[in-house]
Legacy VTK file of the C-alpha trace (Angstrom):
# vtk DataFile Version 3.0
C-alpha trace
ASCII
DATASET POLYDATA
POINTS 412 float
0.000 0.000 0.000
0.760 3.688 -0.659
1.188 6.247 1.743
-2.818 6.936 1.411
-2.678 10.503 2.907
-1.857 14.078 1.821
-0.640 16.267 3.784
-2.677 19.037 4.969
-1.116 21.103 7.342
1.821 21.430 9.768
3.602 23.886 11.570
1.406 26.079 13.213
-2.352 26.247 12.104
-6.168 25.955 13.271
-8.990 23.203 13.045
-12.667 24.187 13.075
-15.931 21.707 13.481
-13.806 19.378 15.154
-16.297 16.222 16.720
-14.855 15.316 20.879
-16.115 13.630 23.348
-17.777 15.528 26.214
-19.745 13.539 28.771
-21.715 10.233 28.769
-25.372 10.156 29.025
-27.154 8.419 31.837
-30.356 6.701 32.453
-30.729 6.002 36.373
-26.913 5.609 36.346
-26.105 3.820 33.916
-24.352 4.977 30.718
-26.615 4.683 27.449
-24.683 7.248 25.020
-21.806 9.390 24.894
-21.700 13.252 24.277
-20.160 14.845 21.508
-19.508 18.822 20.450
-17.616 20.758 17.984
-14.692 22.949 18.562
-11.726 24.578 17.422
-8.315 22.980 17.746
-5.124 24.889 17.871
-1.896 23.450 17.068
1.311 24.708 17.644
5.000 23.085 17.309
4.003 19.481 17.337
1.307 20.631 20.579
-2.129 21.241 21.044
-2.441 24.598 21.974
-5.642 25.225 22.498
-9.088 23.861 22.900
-11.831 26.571 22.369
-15.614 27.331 21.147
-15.973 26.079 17.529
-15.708 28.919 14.786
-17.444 27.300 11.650
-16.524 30.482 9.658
-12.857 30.806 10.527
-10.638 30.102 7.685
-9.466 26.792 9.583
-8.712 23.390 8.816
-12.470 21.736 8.433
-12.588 18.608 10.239
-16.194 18.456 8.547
-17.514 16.528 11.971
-15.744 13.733 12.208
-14.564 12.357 15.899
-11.179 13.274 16.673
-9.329 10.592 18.924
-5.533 10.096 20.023
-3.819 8.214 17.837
-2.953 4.719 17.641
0.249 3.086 18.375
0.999 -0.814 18.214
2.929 -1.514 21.074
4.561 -4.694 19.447
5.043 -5.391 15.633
7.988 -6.278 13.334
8.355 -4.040 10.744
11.548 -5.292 9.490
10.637 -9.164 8.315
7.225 -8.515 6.812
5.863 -10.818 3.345
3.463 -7.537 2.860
3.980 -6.454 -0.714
5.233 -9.434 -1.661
2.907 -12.231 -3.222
0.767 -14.023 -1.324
2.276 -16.819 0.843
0.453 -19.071 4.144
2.253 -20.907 6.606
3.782 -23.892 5.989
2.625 -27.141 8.456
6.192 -27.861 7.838
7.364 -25.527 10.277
6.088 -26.409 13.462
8.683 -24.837 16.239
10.447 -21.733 17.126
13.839 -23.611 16.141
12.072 -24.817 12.737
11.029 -20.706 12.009
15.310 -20.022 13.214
16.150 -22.146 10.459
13.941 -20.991 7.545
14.828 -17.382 8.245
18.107 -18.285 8.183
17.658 -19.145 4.247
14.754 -16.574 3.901
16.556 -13.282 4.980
19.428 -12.748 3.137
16.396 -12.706 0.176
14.599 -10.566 1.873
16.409 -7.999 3.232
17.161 -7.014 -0.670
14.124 -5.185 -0.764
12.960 -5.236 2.921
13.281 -0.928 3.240
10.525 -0.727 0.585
8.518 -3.068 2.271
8.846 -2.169 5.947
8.002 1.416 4.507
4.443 -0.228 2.879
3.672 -1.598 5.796
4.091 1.503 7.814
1.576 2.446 5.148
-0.751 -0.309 6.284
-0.819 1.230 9.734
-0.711 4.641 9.084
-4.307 3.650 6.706
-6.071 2.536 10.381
-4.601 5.431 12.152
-1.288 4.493 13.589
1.261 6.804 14.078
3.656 5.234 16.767
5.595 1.326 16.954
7.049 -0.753 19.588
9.080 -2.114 16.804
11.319 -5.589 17.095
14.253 -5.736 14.685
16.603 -9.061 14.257
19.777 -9.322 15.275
21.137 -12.822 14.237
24.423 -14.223 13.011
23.132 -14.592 9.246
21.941 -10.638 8.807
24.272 -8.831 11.367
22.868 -5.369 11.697
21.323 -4.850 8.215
18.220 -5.475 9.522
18.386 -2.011 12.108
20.322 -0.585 8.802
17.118 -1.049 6.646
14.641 -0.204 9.350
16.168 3.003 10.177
15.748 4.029 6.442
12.212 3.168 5.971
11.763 5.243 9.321
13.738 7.933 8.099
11.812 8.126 5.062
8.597 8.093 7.122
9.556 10.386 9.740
7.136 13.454 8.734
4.364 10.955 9.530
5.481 8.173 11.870
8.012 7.520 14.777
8.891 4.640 16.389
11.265 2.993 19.351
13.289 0.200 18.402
13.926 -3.346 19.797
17.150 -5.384 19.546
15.741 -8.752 19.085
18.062 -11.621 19.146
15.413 -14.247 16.819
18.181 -16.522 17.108
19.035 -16.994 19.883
21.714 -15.270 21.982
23.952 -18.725 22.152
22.352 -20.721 20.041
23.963 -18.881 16.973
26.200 -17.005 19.073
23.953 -13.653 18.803
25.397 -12.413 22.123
28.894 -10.035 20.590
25.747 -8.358 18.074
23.629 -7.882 21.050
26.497 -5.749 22.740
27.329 -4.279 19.789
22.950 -2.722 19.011
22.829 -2.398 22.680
25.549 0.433 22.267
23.558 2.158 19.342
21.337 5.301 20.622
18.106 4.862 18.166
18.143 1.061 20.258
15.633 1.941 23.327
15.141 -1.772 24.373
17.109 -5.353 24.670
15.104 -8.219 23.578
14.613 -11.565 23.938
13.902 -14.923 23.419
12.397 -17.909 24.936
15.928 -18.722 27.119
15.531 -22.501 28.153
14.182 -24.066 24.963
16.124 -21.948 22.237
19.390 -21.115 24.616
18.989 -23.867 27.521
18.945 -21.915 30.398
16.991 -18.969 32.221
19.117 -17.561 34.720
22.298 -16.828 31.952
20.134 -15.601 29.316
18.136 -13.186 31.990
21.464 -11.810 33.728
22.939 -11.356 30.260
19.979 -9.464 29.021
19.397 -7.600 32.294
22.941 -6.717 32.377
23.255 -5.415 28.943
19.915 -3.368 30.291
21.056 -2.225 33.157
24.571 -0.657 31.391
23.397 0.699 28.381
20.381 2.270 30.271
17.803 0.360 27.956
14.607 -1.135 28.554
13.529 -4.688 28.513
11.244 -6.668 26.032
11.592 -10.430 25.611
9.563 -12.342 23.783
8.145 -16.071 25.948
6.257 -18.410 23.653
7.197 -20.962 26.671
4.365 -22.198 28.793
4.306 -24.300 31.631
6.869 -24.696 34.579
9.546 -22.773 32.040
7.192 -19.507 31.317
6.439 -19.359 35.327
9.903 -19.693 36.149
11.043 -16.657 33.406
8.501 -14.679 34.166
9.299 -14.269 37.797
13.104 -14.453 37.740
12.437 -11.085 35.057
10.312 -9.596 37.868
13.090 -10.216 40.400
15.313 -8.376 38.582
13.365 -5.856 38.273
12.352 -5.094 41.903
16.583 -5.467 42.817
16.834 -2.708 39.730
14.514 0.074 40.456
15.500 1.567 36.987
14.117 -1.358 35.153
10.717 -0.831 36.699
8.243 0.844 33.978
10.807 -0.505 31.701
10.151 -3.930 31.643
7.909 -6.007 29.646
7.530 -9.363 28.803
5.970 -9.957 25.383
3.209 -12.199 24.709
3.904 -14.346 28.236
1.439 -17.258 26.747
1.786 -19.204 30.325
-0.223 -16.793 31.604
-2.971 -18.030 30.018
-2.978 -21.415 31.362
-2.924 -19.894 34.872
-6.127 -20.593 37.759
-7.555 -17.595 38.308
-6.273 -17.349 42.025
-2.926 -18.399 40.005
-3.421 -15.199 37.874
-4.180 -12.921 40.726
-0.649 -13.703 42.332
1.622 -13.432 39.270
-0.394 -9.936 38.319
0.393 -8.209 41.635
4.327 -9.302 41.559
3.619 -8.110 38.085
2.658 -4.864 39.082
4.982 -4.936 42.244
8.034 -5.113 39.841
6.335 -2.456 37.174
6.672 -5.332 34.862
3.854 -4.859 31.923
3.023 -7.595 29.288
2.960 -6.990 26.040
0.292 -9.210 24.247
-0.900 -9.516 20.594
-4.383 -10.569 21.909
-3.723 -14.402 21.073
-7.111 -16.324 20.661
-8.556 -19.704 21.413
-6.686 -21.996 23.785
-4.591 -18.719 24.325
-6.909 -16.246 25.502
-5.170 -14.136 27.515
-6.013 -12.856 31.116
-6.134 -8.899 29.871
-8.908 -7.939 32.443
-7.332 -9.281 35.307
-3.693 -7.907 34.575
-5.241 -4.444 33.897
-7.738 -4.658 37.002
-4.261 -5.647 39.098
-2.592 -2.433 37.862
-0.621 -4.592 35.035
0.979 -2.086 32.176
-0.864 -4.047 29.387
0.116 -3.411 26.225
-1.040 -4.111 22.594
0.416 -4.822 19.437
-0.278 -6.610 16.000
3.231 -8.317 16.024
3.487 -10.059 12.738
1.558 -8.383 9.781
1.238 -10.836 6.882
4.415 -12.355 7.442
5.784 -16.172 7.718
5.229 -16.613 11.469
1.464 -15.340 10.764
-0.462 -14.384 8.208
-3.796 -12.706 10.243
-2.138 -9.846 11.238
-4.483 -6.841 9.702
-2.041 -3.588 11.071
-5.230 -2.319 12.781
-5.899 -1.130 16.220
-8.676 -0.585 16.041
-9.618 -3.904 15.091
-7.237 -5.144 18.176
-9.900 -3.184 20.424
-12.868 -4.710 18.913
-11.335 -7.901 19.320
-10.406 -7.425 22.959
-14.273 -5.828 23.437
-15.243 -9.330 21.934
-13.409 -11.616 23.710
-13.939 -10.053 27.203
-17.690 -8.457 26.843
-16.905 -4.902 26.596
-20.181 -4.669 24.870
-21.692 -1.809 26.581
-21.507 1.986 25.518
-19.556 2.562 28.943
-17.303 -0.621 28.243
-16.817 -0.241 25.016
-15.338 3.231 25.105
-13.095 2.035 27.703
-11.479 -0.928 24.976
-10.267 2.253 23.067
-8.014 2.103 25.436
-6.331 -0.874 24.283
-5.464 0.778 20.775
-4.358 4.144 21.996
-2.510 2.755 24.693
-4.503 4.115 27.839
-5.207 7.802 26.523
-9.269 8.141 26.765
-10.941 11.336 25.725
-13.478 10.754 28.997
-12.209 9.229 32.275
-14.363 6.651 34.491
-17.257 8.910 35.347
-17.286 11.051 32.289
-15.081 14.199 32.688
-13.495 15.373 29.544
-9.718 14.313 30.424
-8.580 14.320 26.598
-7.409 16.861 24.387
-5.959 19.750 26.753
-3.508 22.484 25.938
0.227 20.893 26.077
-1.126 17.201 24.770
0.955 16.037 22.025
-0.602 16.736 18.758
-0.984 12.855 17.398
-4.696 12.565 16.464
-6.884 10.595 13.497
-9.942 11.567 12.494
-12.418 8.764 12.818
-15.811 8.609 10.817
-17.768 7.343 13.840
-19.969 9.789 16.295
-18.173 8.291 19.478
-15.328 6.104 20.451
-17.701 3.085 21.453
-19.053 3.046 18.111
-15.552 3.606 16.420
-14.543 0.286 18.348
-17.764 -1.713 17.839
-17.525 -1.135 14.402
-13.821 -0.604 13.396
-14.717 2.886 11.622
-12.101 4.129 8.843
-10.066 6.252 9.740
-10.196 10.275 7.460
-6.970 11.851 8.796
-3.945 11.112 10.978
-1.774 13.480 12.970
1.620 13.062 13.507
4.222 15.327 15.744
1.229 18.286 14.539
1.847 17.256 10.727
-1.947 16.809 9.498
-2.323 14.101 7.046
-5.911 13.632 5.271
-7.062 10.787 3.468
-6.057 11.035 -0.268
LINES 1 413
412 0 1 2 3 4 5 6 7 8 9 10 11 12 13 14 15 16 17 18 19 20 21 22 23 24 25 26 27 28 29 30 31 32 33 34 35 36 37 38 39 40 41 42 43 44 45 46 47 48 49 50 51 52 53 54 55 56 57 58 59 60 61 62 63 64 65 66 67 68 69 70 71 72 73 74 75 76 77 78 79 80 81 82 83 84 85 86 87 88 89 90 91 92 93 94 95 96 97 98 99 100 101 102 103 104 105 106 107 108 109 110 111 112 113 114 115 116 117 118 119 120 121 122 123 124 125 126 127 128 129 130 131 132 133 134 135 136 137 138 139 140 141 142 143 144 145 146 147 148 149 150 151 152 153 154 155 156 157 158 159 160 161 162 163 164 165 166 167 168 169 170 171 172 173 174 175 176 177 178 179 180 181 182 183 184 185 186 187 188 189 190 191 192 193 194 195 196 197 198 199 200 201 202 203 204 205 206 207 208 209 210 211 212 213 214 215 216 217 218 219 220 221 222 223 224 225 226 227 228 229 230 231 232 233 234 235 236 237 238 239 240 241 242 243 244 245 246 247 248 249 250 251 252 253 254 255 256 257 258 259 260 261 262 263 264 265 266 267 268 269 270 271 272 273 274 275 276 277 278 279 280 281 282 283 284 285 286 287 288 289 290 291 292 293 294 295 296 297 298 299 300 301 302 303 304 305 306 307 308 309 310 311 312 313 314 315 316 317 318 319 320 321 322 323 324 325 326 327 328 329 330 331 332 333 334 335 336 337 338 339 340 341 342 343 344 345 346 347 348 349 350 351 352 353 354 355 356 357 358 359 360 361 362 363 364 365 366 367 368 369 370 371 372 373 374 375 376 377 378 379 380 381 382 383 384 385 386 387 388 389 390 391 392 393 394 395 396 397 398 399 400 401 402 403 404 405 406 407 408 409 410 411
């Protein structure tokens, strides 16, 4: 896909008959619809300036009515391995394991990496067309690709960087020792546009927990990075990880709010009384999970983590790629998904599963107060073709415009 916006204004400018959120609407206490009005919006180096009365004859930016929400970010994707603009291609039921998917990339990316700039920048594209302006993005460092993958990413970004931003993870796919990924690890963990050390899986790919934990938390803890591994593991192994990562981060107060443990699938196999004691070290530690909403026999326990005071984050990790081919690059879509799989079905509900594609910014907090925009907010907004959030979720509604750093972008 094309970039499939103009642009329409940056710098410093005006928007009139902008659509927000104002209030819900009650009926003995409970919340049947949400309020909506139109204002002005102004916007000022990359910052909304203002809120004020709507001037429908001002020579401003026309947001013609349609609902103005933050914007979205996926909070876990790979933008550098991606089959999108390439032709079609499922999964194989030949490759059954993490260590099966090692070995195929290990033919597969010295292929794709030939052309992977232009297609990391269409699938930025994809995003940007349901409204995303900020990644959590995972790039590989392995033995067969060295760096080139972070080399190609940062182009596409660069290339991209009027209209979308992003923070980087240096993932070791891998393995750290099982291809001897830990000398590259040191060597991206050095590199300023790197903002978090990843990981993978450490007793089945690398055989042990503890020195692939240290190593990683070390590496952390020097560079003055974050942490974001990735745990397929289940099971006795996934327990085990998950805490030792929490006990690292309550001995290292800096890691706390830094810490994340992506997808974490062993939570889902968890009692519920189980749950309840690994989210509060969870949130003890200021460890969040990272989770691609997994379905089925995987449905993760997203209610509880968040009602425990779990960071929960969301992301569409791999977009029409060879580890997955039902990843849509829409947020939106991830929030309607949640909303289905939990029963956000009400209005109140519902406008609360925005939530989970924004990443916690709501225009209206718990009991209705407009909380969202305000002077000094960061000026990353879409315009959505839906007359409230609850109805933008319930029924994935296109996206018109997208914001970005105050650079307005309307559909083309």
């Amino acid at each position: 896909m094309q970039f499939p916006y103009q642009l329409t204004a940056k710098g410093k400018y005006s928007l009139k008959n902008v659509r927000l959120e104002t209030g819900f609407e009650y009926d003995n206490e409970e919340v049947v619809g949400t309020k909506t009005g139109l204002f002005s919006i102004d916007v000022e180096d990359g910052k909304i300036k203002a809120v004020k009365t709507n001037d429908p004859d001002s020579k401003a930016v026309d947001a013609k009515g349609y609902l103005m929400l933050p914007a979205f970010r996926d909070m876990h994707v790979h933008l550098d391995k991606t089959l999108y603009g390439l032709p079609w291609q499922a999964l194989s039921p030949k490759r059954r394991s993490v260590k099966d998917m090692i070995a195929y990339e290990q033919e597969l990316i010295p292929k794709l990496l030939k052309t992977s700039v232009e297609r990391a920048e269409q699938l930025i594209s994809l995003l940007q067309h349901y409204g995303t302006h900020f990644a959590r993005t995972h790039f590989n460092v392995d033995t067969t690709s060295g760096l080139k993958s972070l080399e190609h990413l940062e182009r596409a970004l660069e290339n991209k960087k009027d209209s979308f931003s992003a923070e980087l993870v240096a993932f070791p796919q891998h393995g750290l020792y099982y291809t001897d990924s830990a000398p590259l690890m040191k060597e991206a963990a050095q590199l300023k546009s790197v903002g978090f050390i990843g990981g993978l899986d450490p007793l089945s790919i690398d055989g042990s927990i503890e020195k692939v934990l240290d190593f990683t938390v070390q590496l952390a803890l020097d560079h003055k990075k974050g942490i974001d591994i990735h745990l397929h593991e289940t099971g006795d192994s996934g327990m085990k990880t998950i805490n030792y990562l929490i006990d690292k981060a309550i001995e290292n107060p800096q890691l706390q709010g830094k810490t994340f443990v992506s997808h974490a699938f062993a939570l889902a196999l968890l009692s519920t009384k189980e749950a309840e004691q690994i989210a509060e070290r969870l949130a003890e530690g200021k460890v969040g999970i990272a989770s691609s909403v997994p379905f089925g026999k995987t449905i993760m326990p997203i209610s509880l983590l968040k009602k425990h005071g779990v960071n929960v984050l969301i992301g569409n990790d791999n977009v029409q790629d060879y580890w997955s081919t039902f990843g849509s690059g829409n947020m939106l879509q991830k929030a309607n998904l949640i909303a289905e799989l939990y029963g956000y079905a009400t209005e109140f509900a519902l406008s609360r599963a925005l939530q989970f594609a924004t990443q916690s910014i709501l225009p209206l907090d718990e009991k209705g107060k407009q909380q969202w925009p305000k002077a000094g907010d960061e000026a990353a907004v879409v315009f959505i073709d839906a007359s409230c959030s609850a109805e933008a979720v319930s029924r994935i509604s296109p996206t018109e415009a997208l914001m970005n750093d105050g650079n307005l972008f309307w559909r083309s």
